[in-house]
Structures are given as structure tokens and as C-alpha cells.
N, C-alpha and C positions, 0 to 999 in steps of 0.2 A: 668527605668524598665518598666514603664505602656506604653510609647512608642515604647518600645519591644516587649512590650505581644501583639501591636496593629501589629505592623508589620507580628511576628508570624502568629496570627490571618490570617490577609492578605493572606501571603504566602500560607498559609493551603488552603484557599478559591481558589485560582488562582487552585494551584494542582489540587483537585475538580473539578472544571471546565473541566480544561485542560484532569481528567481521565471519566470523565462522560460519551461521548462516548461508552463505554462499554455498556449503559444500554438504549441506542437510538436504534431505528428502521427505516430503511429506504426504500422505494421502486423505490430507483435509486441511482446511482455511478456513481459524477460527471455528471451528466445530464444522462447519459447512462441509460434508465428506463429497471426494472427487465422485462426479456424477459419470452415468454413461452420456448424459445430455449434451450437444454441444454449447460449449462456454464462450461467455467474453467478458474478458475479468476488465471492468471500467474504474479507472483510479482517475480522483480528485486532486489536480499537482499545483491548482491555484495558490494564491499568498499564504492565504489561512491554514494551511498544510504545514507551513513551518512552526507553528505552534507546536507547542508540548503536549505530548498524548501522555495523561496520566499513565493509562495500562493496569495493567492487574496489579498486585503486591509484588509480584516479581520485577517488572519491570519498570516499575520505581526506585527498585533497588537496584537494582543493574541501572539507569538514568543516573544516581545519585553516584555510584560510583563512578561510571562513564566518565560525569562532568568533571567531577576531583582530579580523576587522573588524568582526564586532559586537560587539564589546569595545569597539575603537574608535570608532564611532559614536556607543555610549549615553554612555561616558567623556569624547570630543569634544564632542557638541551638547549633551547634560547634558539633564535635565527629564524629563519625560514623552516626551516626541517623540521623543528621544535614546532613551529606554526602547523604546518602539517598533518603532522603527527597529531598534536592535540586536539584537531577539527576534524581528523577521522573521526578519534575513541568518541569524542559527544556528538556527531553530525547523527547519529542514530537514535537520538531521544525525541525526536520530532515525529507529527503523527507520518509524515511520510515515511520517515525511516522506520517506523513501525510497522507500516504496509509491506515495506521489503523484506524486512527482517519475516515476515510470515509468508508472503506471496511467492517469493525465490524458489524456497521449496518446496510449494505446495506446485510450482510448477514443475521443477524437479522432479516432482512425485509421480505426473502425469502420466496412465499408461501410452505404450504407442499406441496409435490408430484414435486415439480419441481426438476432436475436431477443437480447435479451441483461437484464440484472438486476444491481443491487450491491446487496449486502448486509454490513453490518457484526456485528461480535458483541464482547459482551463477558460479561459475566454474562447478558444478555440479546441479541435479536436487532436489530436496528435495519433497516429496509428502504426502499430506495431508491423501490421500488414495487413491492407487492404481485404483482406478476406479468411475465413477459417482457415487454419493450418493444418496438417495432419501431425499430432506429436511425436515423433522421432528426434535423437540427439541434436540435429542440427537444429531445430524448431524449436526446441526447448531453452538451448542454447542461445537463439538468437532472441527470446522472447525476453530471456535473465537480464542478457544484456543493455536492452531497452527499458528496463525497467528501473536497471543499476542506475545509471545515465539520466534520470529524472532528477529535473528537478521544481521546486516549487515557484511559483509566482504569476501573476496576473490575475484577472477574475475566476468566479466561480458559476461559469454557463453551464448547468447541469442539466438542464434541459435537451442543450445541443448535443451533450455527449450521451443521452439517452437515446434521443433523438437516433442519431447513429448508430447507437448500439442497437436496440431494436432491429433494425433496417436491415441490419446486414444481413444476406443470406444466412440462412439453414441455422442461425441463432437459435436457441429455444432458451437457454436462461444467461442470464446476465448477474454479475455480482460486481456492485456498487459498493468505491471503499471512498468516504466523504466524512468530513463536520457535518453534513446537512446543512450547508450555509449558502445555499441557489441563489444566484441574483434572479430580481422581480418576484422573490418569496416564495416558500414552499407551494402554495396553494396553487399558482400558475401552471407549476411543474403536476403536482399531481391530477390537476384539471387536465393538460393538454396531454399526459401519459394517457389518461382513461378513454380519451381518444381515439391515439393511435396505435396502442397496443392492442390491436385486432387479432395477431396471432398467438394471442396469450403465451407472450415470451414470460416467464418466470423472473421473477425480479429480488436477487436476495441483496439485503441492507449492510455494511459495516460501519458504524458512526466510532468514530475517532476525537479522542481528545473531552475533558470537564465540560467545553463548549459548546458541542452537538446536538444537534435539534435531532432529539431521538423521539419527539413527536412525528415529526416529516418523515424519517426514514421509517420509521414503523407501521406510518402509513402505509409509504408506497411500497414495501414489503408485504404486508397483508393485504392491499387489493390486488396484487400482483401471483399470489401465491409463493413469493419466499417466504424468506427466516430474516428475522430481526436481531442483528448481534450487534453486541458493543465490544471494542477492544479491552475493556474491562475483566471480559469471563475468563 
């Protein structure tokens, strides 16, 4: 039993860890440092999201203990709770919970007065708010929140959430957090980008996960004038 309570313990501790995030601040995403530019951070929340984002060394090790101890948890406390509990501590080994675990607070980080936007895509667009926001508590706040609340599934229309991003007023760069896995294939999407990015919005890359076409994204990073990152560095 006291080897129980020790494991519990454990488990509980790792979750913690693994949710803490929430309460961090950052003033860079992935190396990408907070710009004066106005942003609009575009996440890929399609199926293929739930896949496992290798990550650096670090975060394999943090994955590998995650999953243990939510193993442990649900198998230890048993029930519902134990269910719970365990689908917290590993729900964060996925490349989307990867994106949160960095995105949270690099918003967080955001000074006031800077202009900024999240947007989700999967088959369709999902939008945090219609238009740039001015960062302040509440807008930071409410941007976390939408973020938290994601979750993965349907296609990967990377195009249309370009598409949108682009568009929206006083945009100037966008940062794309994807597999690289576009329906109707990379080559479509970086055709019809070269199109329609006439206002040379800035376009930085983050490919997610062993299976990312970091061909695709590197492209459309480099005619675009972003940065090409992988969740790896």
C-alpha cells in the first residue's frame, strides 16, 4: 500500500510538471523571438496532430515518463478519476500538446500593445477572433484559453487556413505550426501562396512530429521570408 501511495505521489508530480506550462512566460516560440510585427499564430488541429511529436531529447524523456505515469495513475487509482488523471499526465505527448506546451507562453510573453490573432484549421478555419487583438491581460487570456480547448481531428486544409491568415487585415507575418501533411499536396499550397501573398506577409514554418514534410515547410518558409524550425531543436 505505502508503495502505492509512493507511486500516486509520483504520478501526480510528473502531471504537474507536464501541466505547468500554463503558468510560464516566454518571449520566443521555438527560437522564433516575439517580433514587433503583427502576428497570427496558425495551428494545424487536423487528425494527424494527434500523433506523437518525437521533440528534442528532452521531451522524449518527459513523453516516456508522462506515459508510465499515466499508466500508472489510471491502473493505481482505478475508476473514472484514475481515467482522468491518466489522460491528463500523457495527453501532452502529441504534437499538438507540443504546440501548447510552447505556444501558452510564448503568448503569455506577449508585450501589451502588440497586435496579434490565433487561428486554428482543420478541414475548416476556426478563429480566436475575427481580427487582430491589442495584447493586454484579457486578450492574452482569452487567446490561452482557446488554445487550451483545441482539439485534434478532421482534414488537413492548409491552404484555407493560409488563405485566411494572409487576408486578414494589418497581418504582416504568420507562424505556421503543422506535419506539413496539406491535402491536394504540398505543391498546390505553395503554388497558390505565390499567388496570393502580394503583401509579402512573412511566413515562418514549425513541422511537428518524425513524419513532417520538412521539405514543404521549408519551402514555404524560404519564399516567404521566414524561419524554418522543427520541434526537434
Amino acid at each position: 500500500m505505502k508503495r502505492g501511495k509512493s507511486f500516486i505521489t509520483l504520478c501526480l508530480i510528473c502531471m504537474l510538471l507536464q501541466s505547468c506550462y500554463v503558468m510560464k512566460k516566454s518571449d520566443d516560440f521555438y527560437g522564433i523571438e516575439t517580433s514587433t510585427q503583427n502576428t497570427l499564430y496558425l495551428i494545424d488541429i487536423s487528425g494527424s496532430m494527434e500523433g506523437i511529436d518525437e521533440g528534442s531529447i528532452k521531451d522524449q524523456v518527459m513523453r516516456q515518463v508522462g506515459n508510465k505515469a499515466g499508466n500508472t495513475v489510471s491502473n493505481t487509482i482505478g475508476g473514472k478519476i484514475g481515467n482522468i488523471l491518466g489522460k491528463q499526465v500523457t495527453k501532452q505527448a502529441t504534437k499538438l500538446g507540443a504546440v501548447k506546451r510552447k505556444l501558452i507562453p510564448a503568448i503569455k510573453g506577449l508585450p501589451d500593445g502588440k497586435k496579434f490573432a490565433v487561428f486554428a484549421y482543420e478541414d475548416n478555419v476556426k478563429k480566436q477572433s475575427l481580427e487582430l487583438r491589442t495584447a493586454t491581460n484579457t486578450a492574452r487570456t482569452s487567446a490561452n484559453i482557446f488554445v487550451e480547448n483545441l482539439r485534434a481531428g478532421g482534414g488537413t486544409n492548409t491552404l484555407l487556413g493560409l488563405t485566411e491568415a494572409i487576408s486578414t487585415p494589418g497581418v504582416q507575418e504568420v507562424i505556421l505550426m503543422s506535419d506539413g501533411l496539406p491535402n491536394g499536396g504540398p505543391q498546390a499550397v505553395l503554388e497558390e501562396i505565390r499567388k496570393i501573398n502580394t503583401n509579402n506577409v512573412i511566413i515562418h514554418t514549425i513541422a511537428f512530429g518524425e513524419d513532417a514534410d520538412h521539405n514543404f515547410m521549408r519551402t514555404l518558409a524560404q519564399e516567404n521570408g521566414g524561419k524554418f524550425i522543427t520541434s526537434k531543436m
